[in-house]
C-alpha positions as a Markdown table, in Angstrom:
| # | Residue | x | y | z |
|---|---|---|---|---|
| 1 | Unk | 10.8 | -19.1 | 14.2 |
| 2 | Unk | 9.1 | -20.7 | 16.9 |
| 3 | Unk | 6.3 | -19.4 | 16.0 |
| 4 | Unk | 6.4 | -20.9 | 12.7 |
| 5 | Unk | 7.4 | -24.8 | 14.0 |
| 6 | Unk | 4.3 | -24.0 | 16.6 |
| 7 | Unk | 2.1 | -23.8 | 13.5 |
| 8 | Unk | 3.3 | -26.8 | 11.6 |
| 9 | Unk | 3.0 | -28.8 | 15.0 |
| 10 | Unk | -0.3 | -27.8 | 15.9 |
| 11 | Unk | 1.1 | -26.0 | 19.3 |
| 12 | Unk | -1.1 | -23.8 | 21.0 |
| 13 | Unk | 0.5 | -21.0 | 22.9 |
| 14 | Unk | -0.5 | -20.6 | 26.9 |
| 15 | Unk | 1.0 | -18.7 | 29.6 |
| 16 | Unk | 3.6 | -20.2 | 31.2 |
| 17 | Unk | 3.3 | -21.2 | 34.5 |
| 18 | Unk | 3.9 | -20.4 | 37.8 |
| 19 | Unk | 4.1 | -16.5 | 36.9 |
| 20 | Unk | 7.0 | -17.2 | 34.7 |
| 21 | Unk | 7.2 | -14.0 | 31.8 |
| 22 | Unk | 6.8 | -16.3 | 28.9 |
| 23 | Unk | 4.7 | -18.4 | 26.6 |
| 24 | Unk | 4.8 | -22.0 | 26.1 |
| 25 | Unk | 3.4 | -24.7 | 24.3 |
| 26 | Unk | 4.1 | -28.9 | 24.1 |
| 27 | Unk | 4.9 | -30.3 | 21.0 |
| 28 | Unk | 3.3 | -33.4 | 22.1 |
| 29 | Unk | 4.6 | -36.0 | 19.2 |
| 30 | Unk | 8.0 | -35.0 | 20.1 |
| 31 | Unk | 7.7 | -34.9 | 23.6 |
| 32 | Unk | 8.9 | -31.6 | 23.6 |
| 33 | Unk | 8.5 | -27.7 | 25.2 |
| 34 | Unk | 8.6 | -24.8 | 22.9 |
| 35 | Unk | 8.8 | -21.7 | 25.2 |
| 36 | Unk | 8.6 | -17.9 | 24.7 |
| 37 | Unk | 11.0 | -15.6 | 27.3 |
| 38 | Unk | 8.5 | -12.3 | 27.5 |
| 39 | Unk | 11.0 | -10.5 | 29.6 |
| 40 | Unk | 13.6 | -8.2 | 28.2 |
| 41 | Unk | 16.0 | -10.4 | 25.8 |
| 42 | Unk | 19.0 | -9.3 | 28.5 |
| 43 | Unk | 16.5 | -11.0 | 31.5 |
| 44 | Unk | 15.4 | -13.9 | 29.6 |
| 45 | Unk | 17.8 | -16.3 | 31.3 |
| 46 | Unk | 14.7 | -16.3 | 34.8 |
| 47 | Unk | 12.2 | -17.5 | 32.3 |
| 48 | Unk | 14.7 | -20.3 | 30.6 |
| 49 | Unk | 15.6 | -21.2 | 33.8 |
| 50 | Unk | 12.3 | -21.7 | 35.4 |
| 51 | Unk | 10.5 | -23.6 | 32.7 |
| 52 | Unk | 13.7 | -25.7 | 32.8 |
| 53 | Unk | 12.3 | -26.5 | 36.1 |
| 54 | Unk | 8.7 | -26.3 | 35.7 |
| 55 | Unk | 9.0 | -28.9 | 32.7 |
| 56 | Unk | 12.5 | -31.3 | 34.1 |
| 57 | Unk | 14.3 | -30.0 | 31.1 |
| 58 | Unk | 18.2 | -31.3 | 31.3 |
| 59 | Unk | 20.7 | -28.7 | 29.8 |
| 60 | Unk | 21.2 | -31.2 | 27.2 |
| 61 | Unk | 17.8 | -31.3 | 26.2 |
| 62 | Unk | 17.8 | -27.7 | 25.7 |
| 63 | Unk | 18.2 | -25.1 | 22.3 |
| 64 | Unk | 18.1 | -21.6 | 22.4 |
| 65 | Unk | 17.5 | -19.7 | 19.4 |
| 66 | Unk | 18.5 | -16.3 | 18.9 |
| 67 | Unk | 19.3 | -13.3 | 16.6 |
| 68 | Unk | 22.9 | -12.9 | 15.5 |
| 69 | Unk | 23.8 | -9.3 | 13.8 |
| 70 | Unk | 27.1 | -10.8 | 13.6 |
| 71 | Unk | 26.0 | -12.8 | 10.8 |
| 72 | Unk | 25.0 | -12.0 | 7.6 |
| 73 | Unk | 20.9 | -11.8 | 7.1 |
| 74 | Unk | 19.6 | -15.1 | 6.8 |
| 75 | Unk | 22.4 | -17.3 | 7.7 |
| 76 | Unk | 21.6 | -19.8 | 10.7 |
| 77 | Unk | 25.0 | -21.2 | 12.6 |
| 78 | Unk | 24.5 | -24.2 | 15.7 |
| 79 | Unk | 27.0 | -24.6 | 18.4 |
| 80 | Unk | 26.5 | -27.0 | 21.2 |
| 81 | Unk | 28.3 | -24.6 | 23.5 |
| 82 | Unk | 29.8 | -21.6 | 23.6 |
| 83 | Unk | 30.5 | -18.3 | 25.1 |
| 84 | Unk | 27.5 | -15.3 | 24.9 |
| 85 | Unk | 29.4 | -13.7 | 21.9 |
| 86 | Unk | 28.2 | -10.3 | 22.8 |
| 87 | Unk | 24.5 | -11.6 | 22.6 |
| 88 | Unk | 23.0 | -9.9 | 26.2 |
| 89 | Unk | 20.0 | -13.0 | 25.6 |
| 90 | Unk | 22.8 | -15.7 | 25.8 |
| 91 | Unk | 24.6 | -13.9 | 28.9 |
| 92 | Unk | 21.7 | -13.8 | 30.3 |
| 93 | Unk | 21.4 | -17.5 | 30.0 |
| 94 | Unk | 24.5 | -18.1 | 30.7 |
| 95 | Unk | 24.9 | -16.4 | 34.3 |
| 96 | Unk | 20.9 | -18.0 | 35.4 |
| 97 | Unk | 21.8 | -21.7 | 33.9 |
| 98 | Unk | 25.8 | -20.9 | 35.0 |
| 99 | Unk | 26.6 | -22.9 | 32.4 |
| 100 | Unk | 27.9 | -21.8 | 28.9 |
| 101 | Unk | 27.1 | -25.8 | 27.7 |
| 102 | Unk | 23.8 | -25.5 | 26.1 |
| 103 | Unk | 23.1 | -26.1 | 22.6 |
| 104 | Unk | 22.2 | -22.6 | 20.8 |
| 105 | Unk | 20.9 | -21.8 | 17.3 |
| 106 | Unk | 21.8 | -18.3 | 15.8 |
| 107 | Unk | 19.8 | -16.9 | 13.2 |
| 108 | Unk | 21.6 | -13.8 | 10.7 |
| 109 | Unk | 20.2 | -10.4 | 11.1 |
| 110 | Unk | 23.0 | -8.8 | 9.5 |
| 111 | Unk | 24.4 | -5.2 | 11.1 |
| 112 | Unk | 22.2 | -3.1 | 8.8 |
| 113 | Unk | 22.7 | 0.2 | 8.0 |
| 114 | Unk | 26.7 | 0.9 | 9.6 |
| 115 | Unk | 24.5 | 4.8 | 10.1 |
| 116 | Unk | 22.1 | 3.3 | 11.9 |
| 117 | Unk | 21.9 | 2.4 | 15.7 |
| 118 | Unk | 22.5 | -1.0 | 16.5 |
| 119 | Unk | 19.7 | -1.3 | 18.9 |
| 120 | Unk | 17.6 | 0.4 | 16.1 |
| 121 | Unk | 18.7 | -2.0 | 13.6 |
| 122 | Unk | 17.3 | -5.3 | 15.8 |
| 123 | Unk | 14.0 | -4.0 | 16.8 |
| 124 | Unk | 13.0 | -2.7 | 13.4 |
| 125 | Unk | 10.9 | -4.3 | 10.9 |
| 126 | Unk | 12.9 | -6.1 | 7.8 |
| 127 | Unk | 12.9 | -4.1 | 4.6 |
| 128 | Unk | 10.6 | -5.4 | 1.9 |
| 129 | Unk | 13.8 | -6.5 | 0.2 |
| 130 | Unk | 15.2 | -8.8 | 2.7 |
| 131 | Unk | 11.5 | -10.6 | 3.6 |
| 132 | Unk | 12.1 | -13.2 | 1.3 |
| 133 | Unk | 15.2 | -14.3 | 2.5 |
| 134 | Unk | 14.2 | -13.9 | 6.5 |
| 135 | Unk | 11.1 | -16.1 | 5.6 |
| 136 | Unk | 13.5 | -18.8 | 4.0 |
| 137 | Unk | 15.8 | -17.9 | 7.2 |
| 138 | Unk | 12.8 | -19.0 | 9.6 |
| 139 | Unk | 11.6 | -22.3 | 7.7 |
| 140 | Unk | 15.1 | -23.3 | 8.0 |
| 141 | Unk | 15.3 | -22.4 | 11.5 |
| 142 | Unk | 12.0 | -24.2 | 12.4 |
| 143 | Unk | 13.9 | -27.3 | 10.2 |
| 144 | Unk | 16.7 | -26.9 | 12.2 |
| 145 | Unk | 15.0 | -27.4 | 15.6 |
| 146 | Unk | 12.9 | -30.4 | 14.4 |
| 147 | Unk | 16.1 | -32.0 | 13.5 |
| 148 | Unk | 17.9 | -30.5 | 17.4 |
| 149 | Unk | 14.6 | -32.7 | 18.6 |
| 150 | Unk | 14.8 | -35.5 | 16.8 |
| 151 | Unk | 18.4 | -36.3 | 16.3 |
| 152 | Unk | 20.3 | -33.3 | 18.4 |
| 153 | Unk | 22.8 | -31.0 | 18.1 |
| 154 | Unk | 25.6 | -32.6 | 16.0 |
| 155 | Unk | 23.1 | -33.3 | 13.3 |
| 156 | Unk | 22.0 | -29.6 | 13.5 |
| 157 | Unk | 25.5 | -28.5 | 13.2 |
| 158 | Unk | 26.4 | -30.5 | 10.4 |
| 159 | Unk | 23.5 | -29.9 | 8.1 |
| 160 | Unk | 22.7 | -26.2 | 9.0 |
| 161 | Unk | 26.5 | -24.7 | 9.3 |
| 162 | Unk | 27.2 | -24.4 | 5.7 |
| 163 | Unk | 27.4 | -20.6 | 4.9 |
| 164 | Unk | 25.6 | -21.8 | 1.0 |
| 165 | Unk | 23.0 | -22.5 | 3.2 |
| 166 | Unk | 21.8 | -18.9 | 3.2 |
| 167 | Unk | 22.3 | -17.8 | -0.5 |
């Protein structure tokens, strides 16, 4: 997803500063940092955290996008706080911000395969089948955070909540 709103914005991925693990990239017309955690999903909190810092980020100026295999593939829900849900990301961004009010965007991934590992299921690639609907999935994503930056997180909630939004 963030790689997608980079393209439409023109955003050129650097490495963050300071030795932070991550990637990030201003979105100059918005005034705005999109950022990459390259740690572990369960360590990125360190790398949230400290380009918080590098860049003066306020919580409240803050979305975090993640996976949700608690939702069906393709279906995008926004909270402006909340607990961690079972996500190891979020818990991780919880304990380093030690706050659970941030805003947070969760995209479906569905629970595949009920044979299949879990931790197999997230790190694979989509089948061919569901490409179509994880490529409408990230366009709406990408939409979504445009609309966290320009208007914030109510405005996210109430246009991108609706579960007809993913069919």
């Amino acid at each position: 997803m963030l790689d997608a709103l980079a393209e439409r914005h023109g955003v050129e991925w650097e490495s963050a500063p300071r030795g932070i693990e991550g990637l990030s990239g201003r979105w100059r017309i918005a005034d705005a940092v999109l950022a990459k955690p390259l740690t572990f999903m369960n360590l990125s909190g360190g790398a949230v955290v400290g380009l918080m810092q590098f860049y003066k980020v306020d919580v409240v100026d803050l979305l975090v996008v993640v996976d949700d295999v608690n939702l069906d593939l393709g279906r995008l829900r926004a909270r402006s706080m909340g607990s961690a849900g079972g996500h190891n990301g979020l818990k991780s961004v919880i304990h380093s911000l030690g706050t659970e009010e941030f805003a947070r965007l969760r995209i479906g991934v569905g629970r595949g395969d009920a044979q299949r590992d879990l931790a197999d299921h997230v790190t694979a690639k989509f089948e061919r089948e569901e490409r179509e609907n994880v490529a409408a999935a990230v366009g709406r994503a990408a939409d979504a955070a445009e609309r966290f930056v320009a208007e914030g997180i109510a405005q996210v909630m109430n246009t991108f909540n609706r579960k007809e939004d993913a069919e």
